[in-house]
C-alpha positions as CSV (number, residue, x, y, z in Angstrom):
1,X,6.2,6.4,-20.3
2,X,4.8,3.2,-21.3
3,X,3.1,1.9,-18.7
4,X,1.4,-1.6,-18.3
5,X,-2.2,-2.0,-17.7
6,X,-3.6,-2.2,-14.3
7,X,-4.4,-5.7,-14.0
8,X,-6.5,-5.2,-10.4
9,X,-8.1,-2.3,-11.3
10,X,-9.8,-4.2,-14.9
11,X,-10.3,-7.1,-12.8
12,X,-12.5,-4.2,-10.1
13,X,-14.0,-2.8,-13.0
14,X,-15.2,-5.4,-14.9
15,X,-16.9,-7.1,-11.5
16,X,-17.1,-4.7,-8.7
17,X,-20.1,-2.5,-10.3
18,X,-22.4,-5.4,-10.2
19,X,-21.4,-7.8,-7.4
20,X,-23.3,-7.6,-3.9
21,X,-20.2,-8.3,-1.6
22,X,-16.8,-7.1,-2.7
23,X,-13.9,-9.7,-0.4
24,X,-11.6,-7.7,-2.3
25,X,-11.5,-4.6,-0.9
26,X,-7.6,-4.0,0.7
27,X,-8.8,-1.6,3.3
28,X,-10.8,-1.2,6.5
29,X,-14.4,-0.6,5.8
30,X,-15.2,3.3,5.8
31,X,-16.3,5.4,8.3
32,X,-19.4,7.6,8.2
33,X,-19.0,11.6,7.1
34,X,-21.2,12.7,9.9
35,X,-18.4,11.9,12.3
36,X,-16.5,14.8,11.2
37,X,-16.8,18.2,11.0
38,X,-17.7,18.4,7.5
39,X,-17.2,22.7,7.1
40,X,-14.2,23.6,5.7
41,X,-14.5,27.1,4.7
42,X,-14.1,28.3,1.3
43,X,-13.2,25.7,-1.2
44,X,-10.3,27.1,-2.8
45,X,-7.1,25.4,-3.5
46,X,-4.6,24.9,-0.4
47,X,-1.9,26.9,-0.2
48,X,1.0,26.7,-0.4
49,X,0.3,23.7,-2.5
50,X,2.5,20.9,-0.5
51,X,-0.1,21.2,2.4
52,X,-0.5,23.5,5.4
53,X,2.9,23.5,7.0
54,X,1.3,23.5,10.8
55,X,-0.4,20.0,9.7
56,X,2.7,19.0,8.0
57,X,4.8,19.9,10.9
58,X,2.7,17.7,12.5
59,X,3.1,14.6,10.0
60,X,6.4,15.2,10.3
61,X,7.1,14.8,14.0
62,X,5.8,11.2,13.4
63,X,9.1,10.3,11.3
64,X,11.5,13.0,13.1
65,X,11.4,15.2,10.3
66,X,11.1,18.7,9.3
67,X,8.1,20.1,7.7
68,X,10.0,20.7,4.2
69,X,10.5,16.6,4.6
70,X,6.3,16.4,3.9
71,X,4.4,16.7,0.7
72,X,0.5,16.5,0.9
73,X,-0.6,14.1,-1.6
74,X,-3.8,12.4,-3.6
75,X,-3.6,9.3,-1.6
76,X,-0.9,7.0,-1.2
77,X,-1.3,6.4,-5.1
78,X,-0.1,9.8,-5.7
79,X,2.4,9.5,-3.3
80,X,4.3,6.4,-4.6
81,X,4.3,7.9,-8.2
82,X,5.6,11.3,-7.4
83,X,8.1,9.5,-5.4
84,X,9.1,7.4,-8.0
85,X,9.2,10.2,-10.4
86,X,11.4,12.3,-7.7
87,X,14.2,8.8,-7.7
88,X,14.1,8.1,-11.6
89,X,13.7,11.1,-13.5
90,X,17.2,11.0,-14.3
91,X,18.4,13.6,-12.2
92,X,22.0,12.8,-11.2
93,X,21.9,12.4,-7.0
94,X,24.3,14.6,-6.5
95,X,21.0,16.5,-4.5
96,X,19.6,13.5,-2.5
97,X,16.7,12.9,-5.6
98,X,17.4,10.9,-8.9
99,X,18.9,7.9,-9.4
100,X,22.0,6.5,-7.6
101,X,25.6,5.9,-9.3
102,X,26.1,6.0,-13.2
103,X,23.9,8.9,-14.6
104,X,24.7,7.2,-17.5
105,X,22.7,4.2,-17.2
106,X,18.7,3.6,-16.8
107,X,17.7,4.3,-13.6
108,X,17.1,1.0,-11.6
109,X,14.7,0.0,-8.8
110,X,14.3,-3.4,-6.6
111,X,10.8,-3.7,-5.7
112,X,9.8,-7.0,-3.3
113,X,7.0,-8.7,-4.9
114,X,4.2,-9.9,-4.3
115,X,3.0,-6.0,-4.0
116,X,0.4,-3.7,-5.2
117,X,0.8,-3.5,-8.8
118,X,1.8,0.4,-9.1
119,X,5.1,-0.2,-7.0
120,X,6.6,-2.3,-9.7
121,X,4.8,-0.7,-13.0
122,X,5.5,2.5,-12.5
123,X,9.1,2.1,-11.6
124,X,9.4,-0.1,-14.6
125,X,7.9,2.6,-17.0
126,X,10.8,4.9,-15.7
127,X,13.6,2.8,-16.2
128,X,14.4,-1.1,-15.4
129,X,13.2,-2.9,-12.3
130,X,14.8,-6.5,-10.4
131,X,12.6,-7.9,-8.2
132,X,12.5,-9.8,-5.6
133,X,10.3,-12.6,-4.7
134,X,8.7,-13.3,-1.5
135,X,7.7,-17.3,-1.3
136,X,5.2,-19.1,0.4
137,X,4.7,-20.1,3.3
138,X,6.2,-17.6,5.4
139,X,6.4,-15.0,2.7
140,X,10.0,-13.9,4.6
141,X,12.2,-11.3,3.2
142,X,15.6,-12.5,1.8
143,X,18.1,-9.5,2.6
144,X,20.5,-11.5,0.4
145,X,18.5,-11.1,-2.5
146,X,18.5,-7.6,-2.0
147,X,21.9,-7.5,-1.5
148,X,22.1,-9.5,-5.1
149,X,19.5,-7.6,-6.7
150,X,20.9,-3.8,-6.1
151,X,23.2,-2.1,-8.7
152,X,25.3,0.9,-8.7
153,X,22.3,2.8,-10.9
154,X,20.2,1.7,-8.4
155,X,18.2,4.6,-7.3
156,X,15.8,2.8,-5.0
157,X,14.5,-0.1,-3.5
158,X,11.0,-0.4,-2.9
159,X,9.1,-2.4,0.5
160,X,5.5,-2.8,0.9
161,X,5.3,-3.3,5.0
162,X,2.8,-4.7,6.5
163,X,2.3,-6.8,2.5
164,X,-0.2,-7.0,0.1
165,X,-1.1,-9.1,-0.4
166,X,0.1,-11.7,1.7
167,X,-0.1,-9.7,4.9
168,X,3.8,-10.2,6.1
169,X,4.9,-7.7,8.5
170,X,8.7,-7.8,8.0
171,X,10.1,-7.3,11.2
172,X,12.2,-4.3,12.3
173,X,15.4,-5.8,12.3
174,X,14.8,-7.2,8.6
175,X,13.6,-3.4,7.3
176,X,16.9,-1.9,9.1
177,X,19.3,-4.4,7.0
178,X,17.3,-3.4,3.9
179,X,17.6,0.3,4.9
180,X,21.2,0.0,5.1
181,X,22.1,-1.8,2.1
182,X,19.8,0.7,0.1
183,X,22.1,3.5,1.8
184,X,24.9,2.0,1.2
185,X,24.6,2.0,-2.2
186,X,23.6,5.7,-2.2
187,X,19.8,4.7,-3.0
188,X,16.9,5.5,-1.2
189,X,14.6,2.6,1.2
190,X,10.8,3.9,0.0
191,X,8.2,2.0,1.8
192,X,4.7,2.0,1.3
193,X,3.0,2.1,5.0
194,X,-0.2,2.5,4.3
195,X,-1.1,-0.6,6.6
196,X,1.0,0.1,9.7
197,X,-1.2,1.4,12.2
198,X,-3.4,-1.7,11.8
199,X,-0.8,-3.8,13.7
200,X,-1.5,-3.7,17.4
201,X,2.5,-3.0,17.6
202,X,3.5,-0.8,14.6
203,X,7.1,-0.7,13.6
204,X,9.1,2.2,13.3
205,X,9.2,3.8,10.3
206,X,11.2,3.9,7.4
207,X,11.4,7.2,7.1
208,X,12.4,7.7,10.4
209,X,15.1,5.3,9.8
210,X,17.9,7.4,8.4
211,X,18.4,10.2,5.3
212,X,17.8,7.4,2.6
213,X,14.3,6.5,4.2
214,X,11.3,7.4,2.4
215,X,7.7,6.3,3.9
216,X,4.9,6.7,1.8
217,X,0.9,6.7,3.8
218,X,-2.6,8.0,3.8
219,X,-5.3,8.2,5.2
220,X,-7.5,5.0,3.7
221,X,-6.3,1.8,4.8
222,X,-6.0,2.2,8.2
223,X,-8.3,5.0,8.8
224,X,-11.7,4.0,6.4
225,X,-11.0,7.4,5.2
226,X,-10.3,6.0,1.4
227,X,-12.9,9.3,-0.2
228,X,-11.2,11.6,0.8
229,X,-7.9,10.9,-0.8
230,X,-5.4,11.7,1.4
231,X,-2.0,11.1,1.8
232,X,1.6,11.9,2.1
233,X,5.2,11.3,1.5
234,X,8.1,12.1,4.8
235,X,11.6,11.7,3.5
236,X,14.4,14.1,2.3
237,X,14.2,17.4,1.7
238,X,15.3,16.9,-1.7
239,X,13.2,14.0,-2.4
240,X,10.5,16.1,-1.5
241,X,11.0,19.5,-3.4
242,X,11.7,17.2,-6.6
243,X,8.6,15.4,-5.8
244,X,6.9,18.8,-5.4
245,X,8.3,19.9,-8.5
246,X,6.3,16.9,-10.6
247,X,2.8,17.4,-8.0
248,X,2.4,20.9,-9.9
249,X,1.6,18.7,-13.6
250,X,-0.5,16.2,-11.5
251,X,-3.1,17.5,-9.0
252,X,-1.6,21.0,-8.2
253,X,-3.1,20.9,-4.5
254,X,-4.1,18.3,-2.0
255,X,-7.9,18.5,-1.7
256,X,-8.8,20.9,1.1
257,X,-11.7,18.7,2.3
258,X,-9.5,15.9,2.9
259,X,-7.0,17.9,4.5
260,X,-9.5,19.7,6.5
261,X,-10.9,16.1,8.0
262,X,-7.5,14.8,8.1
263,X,-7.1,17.3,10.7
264,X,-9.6,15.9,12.9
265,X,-8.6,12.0,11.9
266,X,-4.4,12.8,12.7
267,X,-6.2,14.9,15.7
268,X,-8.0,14.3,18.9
269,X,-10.2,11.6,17.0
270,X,-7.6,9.2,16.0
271,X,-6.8,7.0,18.9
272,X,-10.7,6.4,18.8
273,X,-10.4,5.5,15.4
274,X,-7.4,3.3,14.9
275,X,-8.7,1.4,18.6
276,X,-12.4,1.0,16.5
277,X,-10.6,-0.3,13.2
278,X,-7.9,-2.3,14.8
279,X,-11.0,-4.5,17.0
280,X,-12.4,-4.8,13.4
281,X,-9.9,-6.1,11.9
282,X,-9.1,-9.0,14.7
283,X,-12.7,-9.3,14.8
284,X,-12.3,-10.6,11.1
285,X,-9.2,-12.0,10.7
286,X,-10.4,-15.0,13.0
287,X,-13.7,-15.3,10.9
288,X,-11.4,-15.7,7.7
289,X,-9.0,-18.1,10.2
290,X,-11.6,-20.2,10.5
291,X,-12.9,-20.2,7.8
292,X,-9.6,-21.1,6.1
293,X,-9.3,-23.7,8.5
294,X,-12.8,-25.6,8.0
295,X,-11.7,-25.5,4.6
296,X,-8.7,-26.9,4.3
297,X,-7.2,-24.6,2.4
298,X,-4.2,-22.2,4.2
299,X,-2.8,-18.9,4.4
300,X,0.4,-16.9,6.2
301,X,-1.7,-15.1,9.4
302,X,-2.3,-11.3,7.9
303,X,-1.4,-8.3,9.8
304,X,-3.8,-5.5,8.2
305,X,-7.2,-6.8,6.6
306,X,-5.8,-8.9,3.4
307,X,-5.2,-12.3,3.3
308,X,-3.6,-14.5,0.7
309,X,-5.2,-17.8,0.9
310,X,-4.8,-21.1,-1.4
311,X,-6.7,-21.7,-4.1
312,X,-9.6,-24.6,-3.5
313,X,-9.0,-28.3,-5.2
314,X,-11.5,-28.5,-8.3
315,X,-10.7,-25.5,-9.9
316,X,-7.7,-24.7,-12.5
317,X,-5.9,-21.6,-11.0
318,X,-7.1,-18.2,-9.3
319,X,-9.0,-16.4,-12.1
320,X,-11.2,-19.7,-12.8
321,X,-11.6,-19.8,-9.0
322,X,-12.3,-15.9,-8.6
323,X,-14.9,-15.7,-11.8
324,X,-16.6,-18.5,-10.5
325,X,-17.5,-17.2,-6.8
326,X,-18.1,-13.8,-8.5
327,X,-20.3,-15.3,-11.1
328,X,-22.0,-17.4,-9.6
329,X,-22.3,-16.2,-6.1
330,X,-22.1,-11.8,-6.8
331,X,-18.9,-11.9,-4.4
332,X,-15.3,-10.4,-5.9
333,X,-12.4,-11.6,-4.8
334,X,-8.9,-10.6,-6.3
335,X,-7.5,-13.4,-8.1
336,X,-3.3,-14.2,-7.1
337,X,-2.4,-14.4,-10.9
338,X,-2.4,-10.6,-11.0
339,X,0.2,-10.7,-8.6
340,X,2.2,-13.4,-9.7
341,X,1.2,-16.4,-7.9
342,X,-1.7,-18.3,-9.4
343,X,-2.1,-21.1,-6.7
344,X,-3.8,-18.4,-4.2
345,X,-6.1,-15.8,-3.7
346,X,-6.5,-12.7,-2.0
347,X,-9.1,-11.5,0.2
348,X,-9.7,-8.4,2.2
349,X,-11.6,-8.8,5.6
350,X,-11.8,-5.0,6.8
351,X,-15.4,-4.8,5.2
352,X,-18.5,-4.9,8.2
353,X,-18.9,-8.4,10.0
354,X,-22.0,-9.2,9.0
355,X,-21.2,-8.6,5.2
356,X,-17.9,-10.8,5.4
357,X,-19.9,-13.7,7.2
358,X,-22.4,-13.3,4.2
359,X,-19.8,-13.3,1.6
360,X,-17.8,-16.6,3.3
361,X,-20.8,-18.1,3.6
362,X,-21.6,-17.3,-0.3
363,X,-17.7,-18.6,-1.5
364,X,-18.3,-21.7,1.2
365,X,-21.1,-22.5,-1.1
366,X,-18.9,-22.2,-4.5
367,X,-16.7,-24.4,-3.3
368,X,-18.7,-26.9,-2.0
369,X,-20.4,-27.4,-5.6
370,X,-16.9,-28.6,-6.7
371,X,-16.3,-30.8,-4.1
């Protein structure tokens, strides 16, 4: 594998450490440990390794699936990778897993972009990737591209839903024609949900859409739960043995503190939560709305806690825009160039109130210097 450098992650790294607010963050602010029951027993491995098969049941029921149709995961990170692993490892289909058509050719993947990096560079270290652009302003889905863009060694096509970073929710009836033509062509739909339950009205899910559907999730987005790495993947059997297969060479086990206190957060405590995070995030979102607004500048109206928002007149593209607010004003934002469109920005709104008013307040002042 020959995989490309994580963009994001360097930008994090180089800035993040230092900075006093981070605008950059693509999840909801994290919750405090003491909420839990923090006593998981002995800390051994879990076993069996794909996850306790009462809480995967559980999981399970939420896509209409079996609990041999779960894998236990390190995050949604882990997830996406094993999956892609499970789709383009050159396996022949004939079992569900592997790529579609021609065994003979590279395995091939359509991923709709703008996305989080590791949905199109991971896929692209496995084989060869089309992809399929989302433009501003609306950020809508074209199922014709799709339809364009799929092969018969297409093994999967790949959905980030709600999107980051635009924060598009593609409606149901848009993911359904995409699930089909992916089944169609005996490839599999995998979307990345890890934002779902932050819309007040969540859409079914993929992987509840048919045998092809694969939905990948966790714990951290939607939750604040982003420590304890946890996450899964609900799709076909197959899919998920071959994804299994890969998990042993990676991180054996899920952790059994994060699946202990994932217990508790899929549990009796999560309509609590998700009410809590879900009032924080449309809390936010109108601070950033009018903040956009009083500025000029303009954005597509998020679903989840990111928002990709023009770049401000006066400065020559997203990085020069990004490095200057974090320079000179100790606030990180995430600069569009690392996801292909340099005109905009994202910014992620599910930190606490008071720290995004701080940190708008800090970029209001960045801007107004170049005026």
């Amino acid at each position: 594998m020959d995989i490309a450098p994580f963009e994001l992650e360097r930008w994090f790294a180089e800035y993040e450490h230092e900075a006093d607010i981070m605008l950059a963050e693509s999840g909801i602010r994290s919750l405090a440990a003491d909420r839990f029951d923090l006593d998981p027993g002995k800390l051994d491995y879990v076993i069996p390794t794909d996850g306790d098969p009462e809480l995967r049941a559980a999981v399970a029921d939420r896509y209409d699936r079996s609990a041999d149709e779960v894998l236990f995961t390190c995050g949604a990170q882990e997830a996406n990778f094993l999956a892609f692993l499970a789709l383009m490892d050159g396996a022949d289909g004939s079992d569900g897993a592997g790529s579609a058509g021609d065994s003979a050719a590279d395995p091939h993947a359509v991923v709709v972009t703008p996305t989080y990096q590791a949905l199109h560079a991971v896929p692209e270290s496995l084989g060869e990737v089309t992809r399929v652009w989302l433009e501003p302003p609306e950020w809508e889905l074209d199922v014709d591209a799709v339809a364009d863009a799929i092969r018969p060694e297409t093994a999967v096509v790949v959905l980030n839903n709600p999107n980051n970073p635009t924060g598009r929710y593609h409606p149901e009836e848009t993911v359904r024609a995409v699930y089909d033509l992916a089944a169609d062509a005996g490839a599999h739909l995998l979307c990345d949900e890890v934002y779902r339950l932050l819309s007040d009205d969540p859409l079914p899910t993929v992987a509840s859409m048919g045998e092809r559907g694969i939905s990948t999730a966790s714990l951290t987005k939607a939750y604040g739960l982003a420590g304890l790495r946890f996450g899964w993947i609900a799709g076909p059997e197959a899919v998920v043995e071959r994804a299994w297969q890969w998990k042993d060479y990676t991180t054996i086990s899920p952790s059994i503190f994060g699946q202990h206190l994932a217990r508790q957060a899929l549990g009796e405590r999560e309509d609590a939560i998700l009410a809590e995070n879900r009032e924080l995030a449309a809390r936010n979102r109108e601070r950033v709305r009018e903040f956009v607004a009083d500025r000029d500048l303009s954005w597509y109206d998020p679903v989840g806690v990111n928002g990709f928002v023009s770049v401000p007149d006066g400065f020559d593209g997203s990085r020069e825009f990004c490095r200057a607010v974090v320079e000179e004003e100790s606030v990180v934002l995430a600069p569009g160039a690392l996801f292909g469109y340099d005109d905009y920005f994202r910014i992620g709104f599910g930190l606490p109130t008071d720290e995004l008013d701080e940190g708008l307040a800090r970029v209001g002042d960045c801007i107004d210097r170049r005026a």
